[in-house]
N, C-alpha and C positions, 0 to 999 in steps of 0.2 A: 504494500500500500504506500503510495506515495502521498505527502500531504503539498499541496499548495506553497509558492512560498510567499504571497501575500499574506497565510496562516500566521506562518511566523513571527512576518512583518506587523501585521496590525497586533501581534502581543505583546512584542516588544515597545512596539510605540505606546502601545494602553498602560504595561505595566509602570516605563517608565515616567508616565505625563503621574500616576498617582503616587511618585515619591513628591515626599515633601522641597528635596532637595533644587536647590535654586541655583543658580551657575551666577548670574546677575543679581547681587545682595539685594539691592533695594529700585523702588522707585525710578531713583536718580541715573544710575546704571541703564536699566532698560528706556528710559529716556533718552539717555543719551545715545544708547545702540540704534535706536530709532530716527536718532534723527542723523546717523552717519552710515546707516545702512549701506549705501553704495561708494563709499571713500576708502578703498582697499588699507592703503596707512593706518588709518583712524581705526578701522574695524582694528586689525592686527596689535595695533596699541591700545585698545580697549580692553583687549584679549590678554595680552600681556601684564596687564597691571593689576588682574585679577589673583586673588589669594591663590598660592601652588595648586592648593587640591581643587578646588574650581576651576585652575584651567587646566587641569591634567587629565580631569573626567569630561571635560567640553572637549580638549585636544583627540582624546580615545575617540569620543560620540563620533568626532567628525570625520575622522579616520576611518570609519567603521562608514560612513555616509560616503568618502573619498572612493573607498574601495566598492560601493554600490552603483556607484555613480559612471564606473566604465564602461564605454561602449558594449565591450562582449556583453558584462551583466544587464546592462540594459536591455538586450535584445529581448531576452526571456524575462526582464521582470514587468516592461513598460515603463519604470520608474526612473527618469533622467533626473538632471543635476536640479532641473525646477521640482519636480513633481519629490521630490524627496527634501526639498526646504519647504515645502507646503506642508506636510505632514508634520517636520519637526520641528520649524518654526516657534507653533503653543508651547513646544516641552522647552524648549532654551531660552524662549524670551514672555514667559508670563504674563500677560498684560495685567498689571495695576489698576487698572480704572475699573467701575462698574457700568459705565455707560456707552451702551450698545452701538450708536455711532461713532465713538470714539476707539471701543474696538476694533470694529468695521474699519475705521480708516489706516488704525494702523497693522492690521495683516499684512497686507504689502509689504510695505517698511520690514516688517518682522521676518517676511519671507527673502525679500533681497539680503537683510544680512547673514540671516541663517546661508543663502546660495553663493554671499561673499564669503564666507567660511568656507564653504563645499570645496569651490573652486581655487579661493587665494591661499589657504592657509597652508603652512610647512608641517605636516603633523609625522614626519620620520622619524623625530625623537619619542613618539608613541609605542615605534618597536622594537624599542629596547625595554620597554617596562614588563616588567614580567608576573 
């Protein structure tokens, strides 16, 4: 029996959106990831200044997103470098606010930095961690 691997995929994304754990500490943070969303520098330096273990579990995530995100895996999953920042997007970058439009507009935002991640980020020092 072979399972699906969207199976997998939507576990993983469900189980991780209901950890507590936050990559972007507060508010401010996901503010500001928002509003640099598309500025390669800025993302990477946002990233950077994040406390070790935050950005060691975001460096892992995306790495893990990096290696999805290739042509051959793509063929078979559907899932390109956008369609895989839409999904993960909610789980890295929390929206703060409780009003609906204001979520709304910032999905976008939330998804380009999530895809500036996918695409810009250096995450080789990921495989050495063991």
């Amino acid at each position: 029996m072979t399972v699906p691997v969207c199976v997998g995929a939507s576990f993983s994304v469900f189980a991780f959106s209901l950890t507590p754990f936050l990559f972007f500490l507060n508010r401010l943070f996901t503010d500001r990831c928002i509003s640099i969303s598309t500025n390669v520098q800025e993302v990477l330096a946002i990233v950077a200044s994040l406390p070790d273990l935050n950005r060691l579990v975001l460096m892992y995530i995306v790495r893990f997103l990096q290696k999805f995100a290739h042509p051959e895996v793509t063929a078979h999953t559907k899932m390109d470098v956008n369609n895989l920042a839409m999904v993960w997007a909610p789980n890295c970058l929390r929206c703060p606010y409780d009003n609906p439009a204001l979520i709304f507009e910032n999905t976008r935002k939330e998804m380009e930095f999530v895809r500036t991640l996918i695409v810009e980020m250096d995450t080789s020092s990921v495989d050495q961690l063991k």
